[in-house]
N, C-alpha and C positions, 0 to 999 in steps of 0.2 A: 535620749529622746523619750518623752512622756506623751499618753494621744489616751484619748476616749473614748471607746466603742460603745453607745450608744443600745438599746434595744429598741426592739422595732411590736407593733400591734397591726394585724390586719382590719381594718376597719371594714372592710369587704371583700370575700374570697367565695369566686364560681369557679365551677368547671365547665368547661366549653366542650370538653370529646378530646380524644387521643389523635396523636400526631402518626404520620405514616412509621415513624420509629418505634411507637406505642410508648411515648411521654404524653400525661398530660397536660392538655394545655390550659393555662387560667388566666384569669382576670381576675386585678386582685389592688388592693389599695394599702400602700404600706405608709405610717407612720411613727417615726421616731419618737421616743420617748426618755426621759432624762434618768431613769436606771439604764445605771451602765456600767462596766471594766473599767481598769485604769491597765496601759501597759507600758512598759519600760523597755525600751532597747537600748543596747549598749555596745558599743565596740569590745572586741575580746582576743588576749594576743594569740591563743590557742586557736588552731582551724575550727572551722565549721560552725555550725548555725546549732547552738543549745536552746533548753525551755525548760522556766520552772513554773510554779501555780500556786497560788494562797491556798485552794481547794484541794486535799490529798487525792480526792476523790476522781479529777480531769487528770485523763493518762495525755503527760507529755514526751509522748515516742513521736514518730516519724507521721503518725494518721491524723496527729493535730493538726487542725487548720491554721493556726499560726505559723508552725513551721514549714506545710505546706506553701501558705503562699510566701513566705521569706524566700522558698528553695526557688518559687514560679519566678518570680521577680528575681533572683541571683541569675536565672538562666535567662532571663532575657535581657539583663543588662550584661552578659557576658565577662563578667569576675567576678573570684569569689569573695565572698562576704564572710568575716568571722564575725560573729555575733550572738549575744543571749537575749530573750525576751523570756523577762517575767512579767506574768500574769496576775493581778489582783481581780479575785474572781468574785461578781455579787448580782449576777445576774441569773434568774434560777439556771438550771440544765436542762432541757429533754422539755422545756415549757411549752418551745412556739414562738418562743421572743428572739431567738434568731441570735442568741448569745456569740456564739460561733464564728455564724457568718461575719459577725460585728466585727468579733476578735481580729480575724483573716485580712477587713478593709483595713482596719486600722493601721495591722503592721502595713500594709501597702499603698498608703497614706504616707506611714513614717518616713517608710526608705524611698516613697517619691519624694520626700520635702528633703532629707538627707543628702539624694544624691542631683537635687536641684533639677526637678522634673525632669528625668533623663529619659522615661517613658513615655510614649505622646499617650493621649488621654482613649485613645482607642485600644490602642497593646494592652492599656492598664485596666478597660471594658471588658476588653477580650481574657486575657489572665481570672480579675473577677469571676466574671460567670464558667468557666472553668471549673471555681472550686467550689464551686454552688449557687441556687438558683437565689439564693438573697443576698449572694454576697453582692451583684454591684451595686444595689440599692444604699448597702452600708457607705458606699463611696464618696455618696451626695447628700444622701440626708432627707428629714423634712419631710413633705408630703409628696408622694409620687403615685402612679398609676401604672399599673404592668401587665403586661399580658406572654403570650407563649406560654415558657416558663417561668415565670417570674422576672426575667432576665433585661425584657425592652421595654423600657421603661422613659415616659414624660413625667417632667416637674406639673406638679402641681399647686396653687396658693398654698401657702404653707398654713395650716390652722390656727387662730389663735391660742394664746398659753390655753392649756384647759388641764384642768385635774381630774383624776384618773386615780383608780384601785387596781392592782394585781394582784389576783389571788390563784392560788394553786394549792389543788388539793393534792394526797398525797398517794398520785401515781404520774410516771410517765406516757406520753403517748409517742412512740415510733412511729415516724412520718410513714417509711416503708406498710409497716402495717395497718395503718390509717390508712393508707390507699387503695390496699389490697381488701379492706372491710366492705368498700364503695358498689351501692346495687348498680344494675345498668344502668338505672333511672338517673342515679345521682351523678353517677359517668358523663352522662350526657350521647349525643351533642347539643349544644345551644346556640344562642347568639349573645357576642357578647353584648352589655350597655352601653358602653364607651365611654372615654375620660370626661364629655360633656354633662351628660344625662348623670353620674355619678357626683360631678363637682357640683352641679348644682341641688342635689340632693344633698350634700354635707355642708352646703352655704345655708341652705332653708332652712336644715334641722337635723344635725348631725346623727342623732339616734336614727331617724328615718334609713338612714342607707347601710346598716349595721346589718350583715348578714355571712355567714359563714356553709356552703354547702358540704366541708368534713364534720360539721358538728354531730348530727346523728349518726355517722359510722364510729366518729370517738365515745361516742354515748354510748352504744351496744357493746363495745369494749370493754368499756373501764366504769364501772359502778361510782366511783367515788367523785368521778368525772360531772357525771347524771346526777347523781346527789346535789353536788355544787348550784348547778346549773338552775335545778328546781330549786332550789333555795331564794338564789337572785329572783327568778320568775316572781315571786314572794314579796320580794321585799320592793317591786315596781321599779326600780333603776333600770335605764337602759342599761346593756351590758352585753358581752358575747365572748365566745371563744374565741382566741387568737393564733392564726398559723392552724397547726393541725396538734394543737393543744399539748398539754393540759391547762397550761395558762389561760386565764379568764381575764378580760379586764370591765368596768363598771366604771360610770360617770361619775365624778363626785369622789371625795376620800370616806370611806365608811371603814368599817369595821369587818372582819369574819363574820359570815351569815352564822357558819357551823363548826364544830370543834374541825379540830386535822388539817383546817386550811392556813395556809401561813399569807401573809397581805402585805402587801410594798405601797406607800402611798408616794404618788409622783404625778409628772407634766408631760405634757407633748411637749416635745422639742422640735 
């Protein structure tokens, strides 16, 4: 089995205020884009569920999401599964593009299409956001609109083809402490836009509705972050941070503003 996980760009991400569990809750616009993984699963005569990766660098122990959600899906379809997924890995890490999360749908994708939708589409909602707040988004694709945790989520017109730059300078940003950076102000509470007032803001003028509220807590961070960022300012493209960065993306295929950033050129999907 071969499948495609996809990266994803926020094209708008609020915060709305903390939930009585003290999760934040967002509103936030995800779209698919054609940098992606490729992954292999295979049947294997040996027990249990193995991982390897093109990138030496992604640990494939037990906390990978791939093998996370293969074990979520073995345990609700109630047998076990021997199997290997390998990983070909070319989506940055630690960007914001939700590589991961990708990774995670896909195997769970595979082994629905394998074992001939043996999961009804809710188990497999529910499993999803389990192992994280983008993973069900990976499930469907496209253009969508989410709120809570990212997790409930409406289709959206899918965008037309458009091209797109990803650049990433050279640091990480941990989501964890991208959140923990955030003033009260930026905490919120708010109210959200809602999937209307936002669609039609991306039908008028896609740049119009580009906004990110981690951006200035990943800015006070990460210097190399803020460099980037002023750069584009610069060079007049629309453009923004994506997720809770350090990935950027930009309208249009260009070029690196400045030395240290590496650039992918690609599509919505």
């Amino acid at each position: 089995m071969i499948g495609t996980a996809n990266a994803k760009i926020n094209i708008y991400l609020e915060i709305l205020g903390k939930d009585r569990s003290g999760f934040h809750q967002l509103e936030t616009v995800f779209q698919a884009i054609d940098l992606n993984d490729q992954l292999h699963i295979e049947e294997k005569l040996s027990p249990g569920i193995s991982m390897s990766c093109s990138d030496p660098q992604l640990s494939c122990d037990s906390d990978n999401l791939c093998l996370r959600a293969a074990a979520a899906y073995e345990s609700a379809l109630g047998h076990n599964l021997n199997l290997h997924i390998h990983l070909d890995k070319h989506i940055p890490m630690g960007g914001g593009l939700g590589g991961g999360s990708s990774n995670a749908a896909c195997v769970l994708r595979l082994l629905q299409e394998r074992h001939e939708h043996a999961l009804d589409p809710q188990t497999l909602h529910t499993i999803a956001a389990e192992l994280g707040s983008d993973v069900p988004f990976f499930l469907y694709e496209g253009t969508a609109w989410a709120t809570g945790r990212g997790t409930e989520l409406e289709p959206m017109p899918n965008l037309p083809r458009t091209a797109l730059t990803i650049l990433r300078p050279e640091c990480s940003c941990p989501t964890p402490r991208i959140f923990s950076e955030l003033t009260d102000k930026e905490r919120g509470p708010r109210t959200a836009l809602g999937k209307e007032v936002l669609s039609t803001r991306i039908n008028n003028n896609l740049a119009t509705s580009f906004f990110n509220r981690l951006s200035p807590a990943a800015c006070r961070l990460f210097p190399p972050l803020k460099e980037l960022l002023a750069a584009l300012e610069h060079t007049g493209l629309p453009h923004l941070m994506s997720g809770s960065g350090s990935c950027c993306f930009v309208l249009g295929h260009i070029e690196a503003p400045i030395a240290n950033v590496s650039a992918w050129h690609c599509y919505t999907a």
